[in-house]
C-alpha positions in Angstrom: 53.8 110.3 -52.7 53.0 107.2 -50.7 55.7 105.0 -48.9 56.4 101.6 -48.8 56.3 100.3 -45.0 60.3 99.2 -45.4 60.3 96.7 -42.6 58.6 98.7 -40.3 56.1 96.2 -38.2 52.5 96.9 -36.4 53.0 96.6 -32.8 49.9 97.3 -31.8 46.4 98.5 -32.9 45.4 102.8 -32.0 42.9 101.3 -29.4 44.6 98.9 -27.7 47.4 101.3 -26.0 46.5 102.3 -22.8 48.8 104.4 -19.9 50.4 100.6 -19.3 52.5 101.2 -22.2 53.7 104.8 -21.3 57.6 104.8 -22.2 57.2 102.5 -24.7 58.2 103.3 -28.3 55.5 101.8 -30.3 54.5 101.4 -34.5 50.9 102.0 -35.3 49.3 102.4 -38.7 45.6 103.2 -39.4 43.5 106.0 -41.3 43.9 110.2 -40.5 40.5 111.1 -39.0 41.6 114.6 -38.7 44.9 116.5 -38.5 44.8 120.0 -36.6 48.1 122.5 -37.5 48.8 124.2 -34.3 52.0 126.3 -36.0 55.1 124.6 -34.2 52.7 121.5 -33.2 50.8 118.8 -34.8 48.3 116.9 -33.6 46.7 113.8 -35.8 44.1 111.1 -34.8 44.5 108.5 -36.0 42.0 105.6 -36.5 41.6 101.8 -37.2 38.8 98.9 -36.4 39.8 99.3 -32.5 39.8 102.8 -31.7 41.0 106.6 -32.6 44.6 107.3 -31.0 46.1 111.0 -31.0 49.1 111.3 -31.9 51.2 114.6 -31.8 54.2 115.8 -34.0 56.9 118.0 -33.2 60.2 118.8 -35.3 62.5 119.0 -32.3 61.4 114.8 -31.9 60.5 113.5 -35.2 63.3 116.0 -37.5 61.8 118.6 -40.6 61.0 115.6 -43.0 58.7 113.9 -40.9 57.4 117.3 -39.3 56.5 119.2 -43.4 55.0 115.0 -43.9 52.9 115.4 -41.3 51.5 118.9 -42.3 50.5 117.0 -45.8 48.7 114.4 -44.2 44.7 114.7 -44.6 41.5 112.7 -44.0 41.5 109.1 -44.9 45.3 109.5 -45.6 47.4 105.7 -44.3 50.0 106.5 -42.4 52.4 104.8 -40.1 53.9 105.9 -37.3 56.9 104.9 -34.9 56.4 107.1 -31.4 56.6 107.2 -27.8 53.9 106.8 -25.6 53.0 109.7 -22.8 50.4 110.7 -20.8 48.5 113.0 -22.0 49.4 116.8 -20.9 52.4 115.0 -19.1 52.3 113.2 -15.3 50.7 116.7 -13.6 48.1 117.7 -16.1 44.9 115.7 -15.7 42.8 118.0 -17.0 43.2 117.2 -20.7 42.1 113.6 -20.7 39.7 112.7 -23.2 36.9 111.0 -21.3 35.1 110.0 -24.3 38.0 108.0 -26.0 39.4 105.2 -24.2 42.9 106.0 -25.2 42.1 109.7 -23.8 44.9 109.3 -21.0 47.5 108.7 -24.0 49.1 110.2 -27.1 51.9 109.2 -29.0 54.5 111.2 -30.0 56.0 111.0 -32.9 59.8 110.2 -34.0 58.9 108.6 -37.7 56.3 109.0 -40.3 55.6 107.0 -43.3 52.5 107.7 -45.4 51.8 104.6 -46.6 48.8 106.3 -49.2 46.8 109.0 -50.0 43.4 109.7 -49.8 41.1 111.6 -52.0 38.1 113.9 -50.1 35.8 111.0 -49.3 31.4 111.7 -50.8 30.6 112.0 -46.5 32.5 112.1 -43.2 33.5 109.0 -41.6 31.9 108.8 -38.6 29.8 107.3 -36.1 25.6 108.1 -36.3 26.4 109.1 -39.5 23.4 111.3 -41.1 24.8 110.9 -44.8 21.5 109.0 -46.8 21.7 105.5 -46.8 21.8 104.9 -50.8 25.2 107.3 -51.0 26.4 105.5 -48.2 25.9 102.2 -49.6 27.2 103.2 -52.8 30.6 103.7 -51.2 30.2 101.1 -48.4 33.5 100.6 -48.5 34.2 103.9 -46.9 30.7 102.9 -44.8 32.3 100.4 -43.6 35.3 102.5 -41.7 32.7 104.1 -39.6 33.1 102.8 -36.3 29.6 102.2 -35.0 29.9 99.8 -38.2 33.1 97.9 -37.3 31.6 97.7 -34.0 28.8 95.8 -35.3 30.7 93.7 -37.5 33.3 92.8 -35.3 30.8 91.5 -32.9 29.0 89.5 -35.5 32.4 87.7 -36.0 32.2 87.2 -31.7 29.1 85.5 -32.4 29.9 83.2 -34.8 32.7 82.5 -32.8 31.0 81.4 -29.7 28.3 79.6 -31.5 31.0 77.4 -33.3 32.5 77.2 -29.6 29.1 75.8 -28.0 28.2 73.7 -30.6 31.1 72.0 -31.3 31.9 71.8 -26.9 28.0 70.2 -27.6 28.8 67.6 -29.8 28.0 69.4 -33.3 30.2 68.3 -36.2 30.2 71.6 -38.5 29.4 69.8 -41.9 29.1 72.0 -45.3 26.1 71.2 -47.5 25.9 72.1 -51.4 25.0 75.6 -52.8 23.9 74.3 -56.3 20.7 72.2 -55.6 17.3 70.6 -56.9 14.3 73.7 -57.6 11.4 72.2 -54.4 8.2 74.5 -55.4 7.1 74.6 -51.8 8.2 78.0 -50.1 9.4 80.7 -51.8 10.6 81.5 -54.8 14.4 80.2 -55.9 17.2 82.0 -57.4 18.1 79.8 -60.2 21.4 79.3 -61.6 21.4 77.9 -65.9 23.8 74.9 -66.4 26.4 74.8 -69.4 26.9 71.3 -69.5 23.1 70.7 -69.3 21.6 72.4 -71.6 17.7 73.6 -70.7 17.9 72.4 -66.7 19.1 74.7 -63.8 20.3 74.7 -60.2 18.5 76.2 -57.3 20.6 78.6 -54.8 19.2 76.7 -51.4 16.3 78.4 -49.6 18.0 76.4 -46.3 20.0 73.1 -46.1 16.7 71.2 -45.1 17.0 68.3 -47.3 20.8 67.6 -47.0 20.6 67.7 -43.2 17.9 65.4 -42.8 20.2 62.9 -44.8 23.1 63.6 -43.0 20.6 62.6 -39.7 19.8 59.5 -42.1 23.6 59.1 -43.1 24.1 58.7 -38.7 25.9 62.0 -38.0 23.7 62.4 -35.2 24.6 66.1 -34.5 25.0 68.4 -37.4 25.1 72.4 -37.6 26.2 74.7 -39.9 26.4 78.7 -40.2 24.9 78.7 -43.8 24.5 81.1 -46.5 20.9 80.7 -48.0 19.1 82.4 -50.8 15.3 83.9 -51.1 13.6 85.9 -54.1 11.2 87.7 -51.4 10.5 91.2 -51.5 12.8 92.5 -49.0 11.7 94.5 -45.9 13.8 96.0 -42.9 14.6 92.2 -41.1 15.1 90.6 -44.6 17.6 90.2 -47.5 17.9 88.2 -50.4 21.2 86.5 -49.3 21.2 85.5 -45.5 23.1 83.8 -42.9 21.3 81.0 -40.6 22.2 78.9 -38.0 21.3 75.7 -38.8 20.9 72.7 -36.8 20.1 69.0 -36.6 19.7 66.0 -34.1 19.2 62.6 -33.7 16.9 60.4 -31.6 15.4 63.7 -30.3 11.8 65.5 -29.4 10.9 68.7 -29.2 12.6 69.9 -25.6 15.9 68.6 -26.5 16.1 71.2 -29.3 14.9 73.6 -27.2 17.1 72.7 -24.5 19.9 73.0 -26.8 19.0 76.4 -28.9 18.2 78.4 -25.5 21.2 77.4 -23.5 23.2 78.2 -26.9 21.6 81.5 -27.1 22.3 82.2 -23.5 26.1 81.5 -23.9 26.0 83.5 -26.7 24.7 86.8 -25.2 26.8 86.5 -22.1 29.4 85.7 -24.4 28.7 88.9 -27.0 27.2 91.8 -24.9 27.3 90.1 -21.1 23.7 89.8 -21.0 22.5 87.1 -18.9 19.3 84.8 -19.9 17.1 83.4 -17.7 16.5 80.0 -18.5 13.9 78.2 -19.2 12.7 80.2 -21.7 9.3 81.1 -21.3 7.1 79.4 -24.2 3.5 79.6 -25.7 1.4 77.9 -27.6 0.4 79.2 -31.1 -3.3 79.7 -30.5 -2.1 81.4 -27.2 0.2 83.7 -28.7 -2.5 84.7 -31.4 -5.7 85.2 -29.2 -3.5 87.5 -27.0 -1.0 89.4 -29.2 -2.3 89.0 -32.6 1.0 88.0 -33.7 3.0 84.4 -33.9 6.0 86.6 -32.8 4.8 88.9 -30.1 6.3 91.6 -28.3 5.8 91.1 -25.3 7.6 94.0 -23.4 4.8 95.8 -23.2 0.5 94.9 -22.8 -2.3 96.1 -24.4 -3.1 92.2 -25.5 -6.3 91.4 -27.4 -10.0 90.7 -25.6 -12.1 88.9 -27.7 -15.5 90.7 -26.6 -17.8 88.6 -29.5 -20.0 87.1 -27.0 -20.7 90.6 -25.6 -21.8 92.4 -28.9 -23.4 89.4 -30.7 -27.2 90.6 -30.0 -25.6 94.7 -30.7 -27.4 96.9 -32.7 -23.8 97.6 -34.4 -24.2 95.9 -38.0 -20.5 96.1 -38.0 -19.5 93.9 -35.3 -22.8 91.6 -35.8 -22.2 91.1 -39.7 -18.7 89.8 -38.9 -19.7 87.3 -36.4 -22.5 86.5 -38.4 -20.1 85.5 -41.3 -18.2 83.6 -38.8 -15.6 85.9 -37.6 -14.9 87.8 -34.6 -14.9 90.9 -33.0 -11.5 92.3 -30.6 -10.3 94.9 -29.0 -7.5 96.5 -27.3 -7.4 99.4 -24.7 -5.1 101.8 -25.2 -4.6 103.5 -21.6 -5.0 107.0 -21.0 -5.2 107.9 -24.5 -9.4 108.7 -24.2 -9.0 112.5 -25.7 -6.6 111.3 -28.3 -7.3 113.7 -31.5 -9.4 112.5 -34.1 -6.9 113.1 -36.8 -4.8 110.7 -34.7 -7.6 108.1 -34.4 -8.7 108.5 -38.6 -4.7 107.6 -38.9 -4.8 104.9 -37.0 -8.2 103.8 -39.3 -6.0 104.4 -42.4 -2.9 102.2 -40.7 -5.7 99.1 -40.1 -6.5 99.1 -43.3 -2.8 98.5 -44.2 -3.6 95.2 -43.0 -7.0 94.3 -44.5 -9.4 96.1 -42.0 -12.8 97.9 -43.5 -12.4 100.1 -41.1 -11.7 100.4 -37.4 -14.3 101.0 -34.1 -13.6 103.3 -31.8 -14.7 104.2 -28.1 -13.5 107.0 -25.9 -13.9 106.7 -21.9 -13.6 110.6 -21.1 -12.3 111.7 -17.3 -16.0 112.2 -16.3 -17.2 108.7 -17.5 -18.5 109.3 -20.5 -18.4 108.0 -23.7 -17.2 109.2 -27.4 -17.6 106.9 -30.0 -18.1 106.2 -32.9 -21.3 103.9 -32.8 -22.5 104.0 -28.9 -25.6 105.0 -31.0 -26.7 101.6 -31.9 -25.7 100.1 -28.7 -27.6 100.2 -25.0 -26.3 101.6 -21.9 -26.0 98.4 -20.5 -24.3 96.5 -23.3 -21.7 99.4 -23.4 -21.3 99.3 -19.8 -21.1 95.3 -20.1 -18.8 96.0 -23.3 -16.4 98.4 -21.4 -15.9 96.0 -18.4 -14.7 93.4 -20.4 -12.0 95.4 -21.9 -10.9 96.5 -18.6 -11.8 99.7 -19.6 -11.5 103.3 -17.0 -12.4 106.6 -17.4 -9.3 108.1 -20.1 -9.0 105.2 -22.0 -9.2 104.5 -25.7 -11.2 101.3 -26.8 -10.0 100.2 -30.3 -12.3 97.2 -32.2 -11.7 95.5 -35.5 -14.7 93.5 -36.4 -13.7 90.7 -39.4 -12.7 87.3 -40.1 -10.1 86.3 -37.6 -7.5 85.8 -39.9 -7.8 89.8 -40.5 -8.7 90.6 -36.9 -5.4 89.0 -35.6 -3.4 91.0 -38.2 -4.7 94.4 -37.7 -4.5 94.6 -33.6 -1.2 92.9 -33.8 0.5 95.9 -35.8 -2.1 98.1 -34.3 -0.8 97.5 -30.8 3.2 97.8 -31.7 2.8 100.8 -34.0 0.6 102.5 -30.9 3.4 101.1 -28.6 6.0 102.5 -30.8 4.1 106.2 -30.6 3.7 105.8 -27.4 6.8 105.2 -26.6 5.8 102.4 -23.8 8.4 100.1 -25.2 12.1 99.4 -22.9 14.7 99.0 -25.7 17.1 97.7 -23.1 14.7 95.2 -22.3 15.7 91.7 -24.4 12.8 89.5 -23.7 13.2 85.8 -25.7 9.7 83.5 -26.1 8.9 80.0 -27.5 5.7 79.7 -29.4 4.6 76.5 -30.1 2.1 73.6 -31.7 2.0 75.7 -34.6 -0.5 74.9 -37.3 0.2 71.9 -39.7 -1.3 73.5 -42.6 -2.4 77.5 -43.4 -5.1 77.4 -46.7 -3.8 79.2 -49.6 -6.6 81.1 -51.5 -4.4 81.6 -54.2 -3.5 77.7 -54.6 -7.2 76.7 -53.4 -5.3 74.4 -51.0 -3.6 73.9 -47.9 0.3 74.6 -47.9 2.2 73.6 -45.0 3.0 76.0 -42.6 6.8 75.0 -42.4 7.7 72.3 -44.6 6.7 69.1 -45.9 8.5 67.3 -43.5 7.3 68.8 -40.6 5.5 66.0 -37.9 2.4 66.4 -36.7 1.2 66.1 -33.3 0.8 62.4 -32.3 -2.8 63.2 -30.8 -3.7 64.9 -34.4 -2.4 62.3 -36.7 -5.7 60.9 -36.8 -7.4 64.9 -38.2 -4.8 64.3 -41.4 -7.2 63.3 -44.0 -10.8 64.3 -42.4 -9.6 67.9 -40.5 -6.1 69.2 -41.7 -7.2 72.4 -41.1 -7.1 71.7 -36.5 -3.6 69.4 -37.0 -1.0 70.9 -35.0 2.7 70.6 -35.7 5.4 69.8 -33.4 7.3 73.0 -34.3 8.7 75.7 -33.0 9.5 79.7 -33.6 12.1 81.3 -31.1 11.3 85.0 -30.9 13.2 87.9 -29.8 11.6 91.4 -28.4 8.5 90.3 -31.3 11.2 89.4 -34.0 10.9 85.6 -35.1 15.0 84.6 -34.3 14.1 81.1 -35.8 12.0 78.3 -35.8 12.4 74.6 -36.5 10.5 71.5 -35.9 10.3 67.6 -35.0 10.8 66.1 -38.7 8.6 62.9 -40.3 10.8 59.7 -40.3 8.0 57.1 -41.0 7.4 56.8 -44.7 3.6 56.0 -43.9 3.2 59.5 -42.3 5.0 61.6 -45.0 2.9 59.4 -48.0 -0.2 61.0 -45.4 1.5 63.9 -45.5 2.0 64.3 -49.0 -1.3 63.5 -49.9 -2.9 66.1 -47.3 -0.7 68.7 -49.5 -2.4 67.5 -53.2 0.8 65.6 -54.2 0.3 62.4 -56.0 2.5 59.5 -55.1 5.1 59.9 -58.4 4.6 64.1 -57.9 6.5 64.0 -54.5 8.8 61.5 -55.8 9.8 63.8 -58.9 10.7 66.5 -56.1 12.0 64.5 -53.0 12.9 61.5 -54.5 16.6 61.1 -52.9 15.0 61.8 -49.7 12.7 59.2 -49.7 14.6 56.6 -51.3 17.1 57.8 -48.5 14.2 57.0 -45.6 14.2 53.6 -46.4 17.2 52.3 -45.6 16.9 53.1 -41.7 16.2 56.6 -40.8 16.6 57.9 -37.0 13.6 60.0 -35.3 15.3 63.6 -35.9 14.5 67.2 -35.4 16.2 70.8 -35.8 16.3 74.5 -36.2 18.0 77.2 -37.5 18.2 81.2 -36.2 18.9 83.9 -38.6 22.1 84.9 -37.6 21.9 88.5 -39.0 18.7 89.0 -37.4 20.2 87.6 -34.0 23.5 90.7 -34.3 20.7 93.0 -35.3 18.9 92.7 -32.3 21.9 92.5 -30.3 23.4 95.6 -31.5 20.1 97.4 -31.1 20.0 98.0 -35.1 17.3 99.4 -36.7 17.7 97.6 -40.2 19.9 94.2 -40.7 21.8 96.1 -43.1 23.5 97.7 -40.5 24.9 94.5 -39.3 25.8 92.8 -43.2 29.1 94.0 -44.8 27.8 94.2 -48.3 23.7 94.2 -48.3 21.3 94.6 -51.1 18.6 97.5 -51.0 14.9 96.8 -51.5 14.9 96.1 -54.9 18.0 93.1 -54.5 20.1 95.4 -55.9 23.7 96.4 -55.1 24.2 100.1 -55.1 27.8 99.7 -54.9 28.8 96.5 -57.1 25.8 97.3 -59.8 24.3 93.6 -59.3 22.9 92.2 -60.7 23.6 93.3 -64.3 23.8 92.2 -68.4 26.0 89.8 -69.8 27.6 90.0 -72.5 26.1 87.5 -75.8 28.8 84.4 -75.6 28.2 83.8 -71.9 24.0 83.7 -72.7 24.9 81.4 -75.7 27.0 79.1 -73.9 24.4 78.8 -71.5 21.9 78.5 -74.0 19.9 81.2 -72.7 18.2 83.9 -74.8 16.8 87.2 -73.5 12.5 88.3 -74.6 11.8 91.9 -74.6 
């Protein structure tokens, strides 16, 4: 039968006793982890968010009641207790200190129990590195959530946002809350919409970011803004993303590109000192888009590890490989990467990684082995001379036991199948240093990326994104070479967050617009109040925001950002646990005036 606490009042937490407080009679309450009957002794650990404590019971200190109590008690029971601390095994006995708790030096022993509630058998043990499957986890996160590599993960989250509210607001940042139910903007991704009762037919958009509002709030002479903001995406979810997230966002006046950067990198400095005492060297390096692409493959490389790209289409343009001369004859490009010591890989393991490249759009993918004695196995050194292999190897910097791999396509495709290619081998490999936390700008990003599916260009960011004073002029005749004056942060080849110099001179924007196929009354009908807003004095402004979950992920060394949210979704947007989403019953779709079509 469960207790009421009857005045009794938490000291202190299980894990924050320590051999200071021996000879102290203390009250702790928390969860049974496990309780082992000894006959005449009993010992019980007992757990909450700081720690396991042990905690012993013996009838000639805590009385019969207390004592038969105890022997009832059972995982996931909530109990109090009122005890005395000791050293464990008293003064003499060392030898029983538990080296891998840090209250092993202590116990507590009892003189009053309470159980405050009982627990059924919980669905899996709760524990840390637990190897129960995610979905029945997640079902019951609430018990997930006890597990202690959890709490851990959580409770330094809340350190985080802690010391990025400390640095901003020690910065100058006024923490300013901007609206959840807002205007659908087609540009980006796709909106979670929410119907409206009072206005019949017309809905809100969940925001995507606060983009809009802190631009005005730059126009509006607030000068520095930020925000930890809840934002909303209907994206198909993958390991780094959710449908609900949690971003840093920022904003300043009268600012170019370093001063964001100045700002974000010492913030994220203070920040891992701060969380996990890891100290960043600043500046942070940075890169230039093209750079980062012609090297890695990727906008958000890795870079803890080589293997980088080599374009080598000079060197096999006048081959006799159709492959790599019909690509550059359509105009696109021919790279390679060399995978050291890795020349008598099996072939099963080189026709996987075929299949994996065409994962990401490849026809196929070339192949040269450098065996020990120098020679070659490939699979078209057939249609190629000595000399143009020899020339062909030297330019990938290649030596006898290396693997050569080539993907031959438009660059577009090229880019994306070496850049997976050369994590996923890294990853097998196992040449990567997961202690190793190395941060990267990339830079001058694109203006616009061409959208097959829209037969136009789309901006790469967002509308509102400036170009490049030297490319202002390529608007209307090249879009396609304008560069932007934005910028990604990336972590260990995870984009943290990105942000960008905005457009404060209405002539630029109308250019803008127009580069993006919006007619003059079409950009009104989406950005009207913004606009309207620009011309009544608006202030040169730029900003940035960094996922926040993806920030505690990386931090924490997590291999999914579920790990670090307390209630996520699963791949679908579904929550195993809650049942969301779900039906409604027939008044609230009426009053909404909303009807449901098989």
């Amino acid at each position: 039968m469960a207790e009421s606490m009857k005045g009794l009042k938490r000291t202190h937490r299980c894990g924050e006793l320590s051999a200071a407080n021996v000879g102290q009679t203390v009250t702790v309450m928390g969860w049974v982890q496990k309780q082992r009957n000894k006959g005449g002794l009993i010992f019980v650990d007992l757990r909450d968010r700081t720690g396991i404590l042990q905690v012993i019971f013996e009838e000639k200190d805590c009385g019969e009641e207390n004592f038969t109590k105890a022997e009832k008690l059972r995982s996931e029971f909530v109990a109090a207790v009122v005890g005395r601390v000791e050293r464990r095994g008293g003064a003499e006995n060392k030898n029983v200190v538990n080296e891998n708790l840090a209250t092993g030096e202590i116990e507590v022993r009892a003189v009053q129990l309470r159980v405050l509630s009982e627990a059924e058998t919980p669905p899996f043990p709760i524990e840390a590195g637990s190897k129960t499957k995610e979905e029945l986890r997640l079902k019951y996160r609430y018990l997930d959530l006890r597990r202690p590599d959890l709490q851990r993960n959580l409770m330094l989250r809340s350190k985080i946002a802690a010391a990025i509210r400390t640095f901003l607001t020690g910065e100058g940042f006024l923490e300013i809350e901007t609206p959840i139910l807002n205007k659908s903007t087609p540009e980006g991704a796709r909106d979670y919409l929410v119907p409206s009762r009072v206005h019949p037919g017309t809905f809100y958009a969940l925001p995507q970011s606060p983009q809009i509002f802190k631009q005005l709030l730059m126009c509006s002479g607030y000068d520095r803004y930020f925000q930890i903001a809840k934002c909303f995406r209907d994206e198909d979810l993958r390991a780094d993303r959710q449908p609900e997230f949690t971003q840093v966002d920022l904003e300043m006046s009268f600012v170019d590109v370093d001063d964001v950067i100045d700002a974000t990198e010492r913030m994220v400095a203070d920040v891992c000192k701060e969380a996990i005492g890891l100290e960043v060297a600043l500046p942070i390096a940075r890169m230039t888009w093209d750079e980062a692409m012609n090297r890695f493959g990727s906008d958000k490389p890795d870079t803890r590890f080589g293997m980088e790209l080599t374009d080598v289409s000079e060197v096999v343009k006048k081959c006799g490989f159709g492959v790599f001369t019909g690509a550059l004859e359509a105009g696109g490009s021919v790279r390679g990467i060399n995978v050291k010591g890795q020349a008598e890989m099996p072939r099963k393991k080189i026709d996987a990684l075929v299949e994996f490249a065409k994962g990401y759009g490849a026809k196929g993918l070339a192949y040269l082995c450098i065996l020990p004695d120098g020679s070659y196995k490939s699979s078209f050194t057939k249609f190629m001379t000595e000399e143009e292999l020899k020339v062909l190897v030297e330019t990938m910097g290649g030596a006898p036991g290396d693997l050569l791999l080539f993907a031959a396509d438009r660059l577009k495709i090229v880019w994306a199948v070496l850049g997976a290619l050369r994590v996923e081998l890294a990853k097998q490999l196992e040449l990567i240093d997961n202690n190793q936390f190395n941060f990267l700008w990339v830079t001058e990003f694109p203006q616009f990326e061409w959208s097959d599916e829209e037969e136009r260009y789309m901006a790469m960011h967002h509308p509102f994104t400036m170009p490049m004073e030297e490319d202002l002029e390529l608007l209307e005749t090249a879009p396609g070479k304008v560069r932007a004056k934005a910028y990604d942060i990336v972590l260990n080849g995870v984009e943290l967050g990105g942000g960008s110099v905005r457009i404060f001179q209405s002539d630029v924007q109308e250019r803008m617009f127009e580069a993006l196929g919006f007619t003059k009354e079409g950009a009104y009908e989406q950005f009207g109040f913004l606009l309207d807003a620009f011309k009544y004095g608006v202030p040169p402004h730029a900003g940035l925001a960094i996922g926040l979950d993806r920030f505690v992920m990386l931090l924490v060394k997590a291999e999914n950002i579920r790990e670090v949210i307390a209630f996520p979704k699963v791949k679908d947007a579904s929550c195993l646990m809650s049942e969301a989403p779900n039906v409604v019953d027939e008044k609230q779709l009426e009053e909404l005036h909303l009807r449901i079509t098989e």
